[in-house]
N, C-alpha and C positions, 0 to 999 in steps of 0.2 A: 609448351610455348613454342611458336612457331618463330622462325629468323626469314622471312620472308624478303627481307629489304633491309638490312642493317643500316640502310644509307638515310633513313628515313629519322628525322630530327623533328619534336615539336618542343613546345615551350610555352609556361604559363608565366605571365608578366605583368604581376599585379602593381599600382601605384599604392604607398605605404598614406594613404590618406584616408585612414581610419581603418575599424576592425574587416576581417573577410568575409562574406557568410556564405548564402549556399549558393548562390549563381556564380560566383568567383574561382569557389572549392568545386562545382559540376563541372567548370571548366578545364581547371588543374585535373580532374582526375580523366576528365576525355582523353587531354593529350595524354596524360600518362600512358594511358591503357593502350590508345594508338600507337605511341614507342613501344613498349614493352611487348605489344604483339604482336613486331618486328624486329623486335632484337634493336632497334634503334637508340638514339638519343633522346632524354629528356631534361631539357633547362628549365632552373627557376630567375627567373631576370626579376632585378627590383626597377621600375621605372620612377625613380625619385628625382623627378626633373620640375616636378611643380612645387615649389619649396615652400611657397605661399598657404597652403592645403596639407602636408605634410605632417603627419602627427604621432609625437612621438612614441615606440613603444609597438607601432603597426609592424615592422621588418621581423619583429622578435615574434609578433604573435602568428603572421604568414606562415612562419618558420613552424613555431608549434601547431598549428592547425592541420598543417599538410601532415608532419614529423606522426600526431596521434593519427589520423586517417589513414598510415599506411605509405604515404608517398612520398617516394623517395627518387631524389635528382642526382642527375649524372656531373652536371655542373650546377651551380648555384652560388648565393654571399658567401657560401662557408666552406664550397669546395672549388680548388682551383681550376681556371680552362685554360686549354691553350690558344686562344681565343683574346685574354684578357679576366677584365674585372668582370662580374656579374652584376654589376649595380652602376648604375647609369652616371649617376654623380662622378665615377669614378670613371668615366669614358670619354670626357668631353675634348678631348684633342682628339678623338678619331673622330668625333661630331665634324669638329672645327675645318678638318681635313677635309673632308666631302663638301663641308658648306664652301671652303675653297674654291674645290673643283668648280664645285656648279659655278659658282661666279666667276671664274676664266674662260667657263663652255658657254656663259650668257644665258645661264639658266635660273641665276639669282640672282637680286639686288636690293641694296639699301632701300628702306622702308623712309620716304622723306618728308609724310605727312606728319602733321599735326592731330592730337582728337578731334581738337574743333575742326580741322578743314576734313575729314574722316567724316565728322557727323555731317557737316555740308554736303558731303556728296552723298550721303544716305538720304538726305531731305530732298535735295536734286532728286534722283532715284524712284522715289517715294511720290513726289508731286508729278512726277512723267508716268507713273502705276509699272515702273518699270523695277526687277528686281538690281539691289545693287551690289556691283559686282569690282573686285578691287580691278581686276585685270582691264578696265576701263579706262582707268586712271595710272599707267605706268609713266615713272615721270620717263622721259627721253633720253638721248645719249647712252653711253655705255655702261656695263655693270659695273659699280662698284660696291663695295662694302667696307667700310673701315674696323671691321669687326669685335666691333662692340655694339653698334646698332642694330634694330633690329631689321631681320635680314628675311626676303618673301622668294616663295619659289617663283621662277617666272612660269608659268606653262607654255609651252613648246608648239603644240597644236591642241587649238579647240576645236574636238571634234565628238562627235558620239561614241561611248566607250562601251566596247563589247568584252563581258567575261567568262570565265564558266565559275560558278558553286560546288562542293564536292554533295552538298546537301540539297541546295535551291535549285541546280542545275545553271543553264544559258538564262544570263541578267544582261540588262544593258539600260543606258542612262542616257541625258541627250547633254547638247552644251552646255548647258545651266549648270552641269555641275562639275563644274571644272572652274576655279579661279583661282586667283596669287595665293595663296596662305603663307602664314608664319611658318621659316624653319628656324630662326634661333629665334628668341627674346633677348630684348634689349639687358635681361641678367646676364647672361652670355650659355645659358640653358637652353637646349632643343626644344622643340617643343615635340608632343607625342606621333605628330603626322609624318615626322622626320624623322626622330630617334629612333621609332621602332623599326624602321626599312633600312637602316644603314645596323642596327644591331643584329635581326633577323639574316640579314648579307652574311655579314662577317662571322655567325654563329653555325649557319650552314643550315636553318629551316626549310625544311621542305612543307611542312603542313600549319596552319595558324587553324586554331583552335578562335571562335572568338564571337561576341554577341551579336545579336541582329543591327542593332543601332548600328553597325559600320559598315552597313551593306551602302549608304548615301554618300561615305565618303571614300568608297573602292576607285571608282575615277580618278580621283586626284592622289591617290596611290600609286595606283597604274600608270599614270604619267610622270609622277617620281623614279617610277622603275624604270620606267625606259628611259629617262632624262640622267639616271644613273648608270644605264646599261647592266643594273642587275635580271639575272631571272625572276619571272613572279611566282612567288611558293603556290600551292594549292592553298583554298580559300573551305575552311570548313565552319559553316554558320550555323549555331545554335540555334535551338528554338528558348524563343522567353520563358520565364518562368511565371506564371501568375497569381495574383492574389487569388483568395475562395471565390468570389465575385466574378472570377471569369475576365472580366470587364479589364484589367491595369496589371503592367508590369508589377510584379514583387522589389520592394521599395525598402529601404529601411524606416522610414515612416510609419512601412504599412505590418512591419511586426517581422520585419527580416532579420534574425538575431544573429548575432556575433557566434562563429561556427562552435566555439569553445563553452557557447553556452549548452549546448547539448550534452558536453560533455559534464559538465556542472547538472546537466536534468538526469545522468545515469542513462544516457545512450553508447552504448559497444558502437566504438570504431567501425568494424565489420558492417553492421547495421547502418552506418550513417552511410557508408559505400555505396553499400546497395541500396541505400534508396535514392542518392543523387545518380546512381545510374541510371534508372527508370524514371529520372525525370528528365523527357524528354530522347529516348532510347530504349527499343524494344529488341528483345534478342532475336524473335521471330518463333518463340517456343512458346510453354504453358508456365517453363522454371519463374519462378518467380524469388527465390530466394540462392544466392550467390557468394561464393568465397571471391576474396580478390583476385588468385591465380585462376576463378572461373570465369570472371569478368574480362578478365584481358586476354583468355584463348578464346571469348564468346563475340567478341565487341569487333562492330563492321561501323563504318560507314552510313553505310545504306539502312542502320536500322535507325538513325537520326531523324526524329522527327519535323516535320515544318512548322507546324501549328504548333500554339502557345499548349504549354505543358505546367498542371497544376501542383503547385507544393500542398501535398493531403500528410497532415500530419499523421492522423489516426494512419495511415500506410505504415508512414515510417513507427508508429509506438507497434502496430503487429510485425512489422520484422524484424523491430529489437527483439520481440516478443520469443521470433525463431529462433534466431541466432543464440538468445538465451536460454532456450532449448537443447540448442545441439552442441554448448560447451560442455568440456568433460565435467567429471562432478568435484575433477580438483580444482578446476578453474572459476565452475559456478559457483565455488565455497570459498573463494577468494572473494569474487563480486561481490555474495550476501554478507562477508564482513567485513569491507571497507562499504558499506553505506548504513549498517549498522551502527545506529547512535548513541551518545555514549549515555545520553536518558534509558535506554533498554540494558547496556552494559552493568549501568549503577543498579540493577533489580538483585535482591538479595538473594535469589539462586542462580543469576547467570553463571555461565560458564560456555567454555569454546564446545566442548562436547554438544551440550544440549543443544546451543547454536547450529550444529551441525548435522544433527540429526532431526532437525525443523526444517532441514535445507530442500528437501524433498517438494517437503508443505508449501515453502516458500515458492518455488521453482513453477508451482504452476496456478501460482495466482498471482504474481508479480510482470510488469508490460519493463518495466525500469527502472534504474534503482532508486530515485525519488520518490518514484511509486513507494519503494518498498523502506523507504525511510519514514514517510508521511503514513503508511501502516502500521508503522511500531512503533512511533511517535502517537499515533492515536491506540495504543494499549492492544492491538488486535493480534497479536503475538506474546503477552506478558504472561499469561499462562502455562507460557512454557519454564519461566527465570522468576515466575513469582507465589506462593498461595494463592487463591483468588478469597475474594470476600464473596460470599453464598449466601444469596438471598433464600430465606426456606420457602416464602413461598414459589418461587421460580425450580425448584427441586420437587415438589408433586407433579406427577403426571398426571394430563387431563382427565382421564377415566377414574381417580382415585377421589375419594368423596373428602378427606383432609391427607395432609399430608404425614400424616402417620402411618396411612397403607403405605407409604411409600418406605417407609423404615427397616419395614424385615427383609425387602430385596437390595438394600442396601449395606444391610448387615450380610448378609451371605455374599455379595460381590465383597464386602472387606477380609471373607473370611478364605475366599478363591483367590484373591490378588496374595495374602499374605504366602500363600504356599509359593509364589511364581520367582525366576531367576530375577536380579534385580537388572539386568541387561534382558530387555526381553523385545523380540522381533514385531511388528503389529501384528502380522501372522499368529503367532504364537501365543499374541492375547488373547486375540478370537477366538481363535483353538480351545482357551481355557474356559472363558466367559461364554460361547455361541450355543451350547447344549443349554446352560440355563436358561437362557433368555429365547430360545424357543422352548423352552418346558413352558415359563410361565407368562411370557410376552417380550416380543423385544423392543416395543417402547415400552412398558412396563419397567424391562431394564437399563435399556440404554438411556434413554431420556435421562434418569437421575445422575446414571454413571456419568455422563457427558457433564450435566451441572457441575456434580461433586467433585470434577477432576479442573473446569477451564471457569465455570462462574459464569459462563455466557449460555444463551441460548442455540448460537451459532459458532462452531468451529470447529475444526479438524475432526475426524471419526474420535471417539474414546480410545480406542486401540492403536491409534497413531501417537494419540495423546501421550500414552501409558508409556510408549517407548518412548517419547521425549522425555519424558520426567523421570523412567524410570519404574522399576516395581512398588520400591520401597516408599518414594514420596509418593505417589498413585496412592497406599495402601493411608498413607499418614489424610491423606486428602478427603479417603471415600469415610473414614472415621472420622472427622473432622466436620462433615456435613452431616453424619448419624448423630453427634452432640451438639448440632445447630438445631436438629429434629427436635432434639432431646427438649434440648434447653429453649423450646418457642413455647413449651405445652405449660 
């Protein structure tokens, strides 16, 4: 990791009004990555200033989302800054202070309409095809505020405002977008246009991190900043996230889930990283697959994309996919038995051993672990923890005329399994079994050994089987389906 810039400060600044998902969490992990590949700071600010919208239970789950993903804040609700609170509610006398200022510099004042006389001049407005605009209407005489009312910026100069993008590059906007706005509400709360420029000051951001939708209201930012005499941080704009359709921002409507649900479908942290990385963020390589300490020595700027960037699930189920791959095999035998259910538990041979030794099996036919819950839940692993019920005629092999040819090569495989260690490697089944079954055929023999051991048509080799189960149950099984033979005739 590189310390390029210690001085360098970002910050992810969610409103607690409702769950987080992934355009929220792509955000918090950009700035991170940014910090961290600067040795800089990174804050978690709560902006809980809309109180109205506010829902309980959001601040805790922000917390956990980030906390599972990996990311971790230098200041935030739960660690202290020298700065102050990290939660906005908890800020409002430094609000109140600045809202001061400006109204002694004649850069704010009391809001002294009414709705109805508000709507009146939007129907004015409207009937002249003219857009309408508060700074039209500033009542006269000097600023006051009695502060509790609510209280508007005044703007300074209307003029054309020119900026740079660290992403979009040189933007610029004309008069029209620049007029009065709300800085407090008449609750005695900032409002977002406000809070976030007077916290961002005080916290010492150099970089914002933040969606396309507020490229419209950068102007009336910029003239807040100069009206305050702060510096303006660098502006780094996201690209959207979109529905499959191509067509519309990703919505929670439109199937944008609570980030925590993934973790509920058995997605690896790790996994879910890397795929909000790439969405919308190229390394400029062919890696497609990344640790977090690879992310934040990889992650530029410049590899930010403009155009709207698609959330492809199937992406992210193949790079759980890796990730579940490339855990040790003590960590990927952790995984397969916290989503191990406890209808597979209850089978009258399980045990942790045999679990364990399927883990192999499991490992590369499994994308997650709901995947690999709803497999064992649909019986596709019970032959490991259970007898199976053996259909005889499913135990002939095709080329046998009844299935009574099939009898004497399943007596000799009972009689080659009984000599075997009862811990026996798949290797070392083969080894024992491979000579016969090229003497006299190897569907001839494996075909039945497979029945006689799983009860299916399809699963794991025999030989893999055998080690799951064992010598000894193996030998109980393949005799077991010799007096199913027995007992059809």
């Amino acid at each position: 990791m590189s310390t390029l810039d210690s001085n360098i400060v970002t910050r992810f600044a969610p409103s607690p009004t409702g769950f987080m998902h992934v355009g929220g969490a792509r955000t918090a992990l950009f700035a991170y990555l940014w910090a961290r590949k600067h040795g800089g700071k990174f804050i978690l600010r709560i902006e809980d200033t809309d109180k109205v919208r506010e829902v309980e239970g959001s601040i805790a789950q922000i917390i956990e989302s980030l906390s599972w993903l990996g990311i971790e804040w230098d200041y935030g609700p739960d660690k202290v800054a020298p700065f102050g609170s990290c939660i906005q509610s908890e800020r409002l006398h430094t609000y109140k202070a600045f809202a001061e200022k400006l109204v002694a510099e004649g850069y704010a004042y009391q809001d002294p309409y009414t709705s109805e006389e508000l709507s009146k001049f939007r129907e004015e407005a409207k009937a002249q095809n003219k857009p309408f605009l508060f700074r039209d209407h500033r009542p006269e005489g000097a600023c006051v505020w009695d502060g509790v009312s609510t209280l508007r910026f005044k703007v300074p100069v209307v003029e054309r405002t020119f900026w740079h993008d660290e992403v979009r590059g040189d933007l610029e906007a004309g008069e029209e977008a620049l007029d009065d706005f709300v800085l407090v509400k008449n609750d005695g709360y900032p409002t977002y246009n406000f809070a976030h420029i007077v916290d961002d000051y005080h916290m010492g951001v150099t970089h914002i991190m933040r969606a396309d939708e507020f490229i419209s209201t950068t102007p009336k930012f910029i003239s807040l900043y100069k009206a305050l005499g702060f510096d303006i941080p660098k502006f780094v704009t996201l690209p959207p996230i979109l529905r499959e359709d191509k067509k519309k921002k990703l919505g929670k409507r439109d199937g944008a889930k609570d980030l925590l649900d993934y973790r509920s479908e058995g997605y690896l942290p790790e996994a879910l990283t890397n795929f909000l990385a790439f969405i919308g963020w190229n390394p400029g390589t062919d890696q497609e697959i990344f640790s977090l300490d690879e992310l934040i020595s990889s992650f530029t700027l410049e590899g930010i994309q403009t155009g709207g960037a698609l959330l492809n699930e199937d992406k992210l189920k193949w790079m759980n996919r890796e990730h579940l791959l490339r855990l040790s095999i003590e960590k990927f035998s952790d995984f397969v038995h916290t989503w191990t259910p406890d209808s597979t538990k209850a089978l009258s041979q399980f045990s942790e051993d045999r679990l364990d030794r399927l883990t192999p099996v499991i490992r590369e036919r499994v994308n997650t672990g709901l995947e690999l819950r709803e497999q064992m839940e649909a019986g596709e692993y019970d032959f490991a923890f259970q007898a199976p019920h053996v259909e005889v005629q499913l135990i002939q092999w095709k080329k046998d005329t009844t299935v009574r040819d099939t009898l004497p090569r399943l007596q000799r495989l009972a009689e080659i399994v009984a000599t075997l260690p009862e811990n026996i490697t798949p290797d070392d089944a083969k080894t024992a079994i491979w000579d016969y079954a090229e003497e006299v055929g190897r569907g001839e023999v494996l075909w039945p050994l497979r029945v006689a051991l799983t009860g299916r048509e399809k699963s794991p080799d025999p030989f893999t089987v055998m080690h799951v189960i064992g010598s000894g149950e193996s030998y109980k099984r393949i005799k077991s389906a010799c007096d199913t033979i027995l007992g059809s005739s």
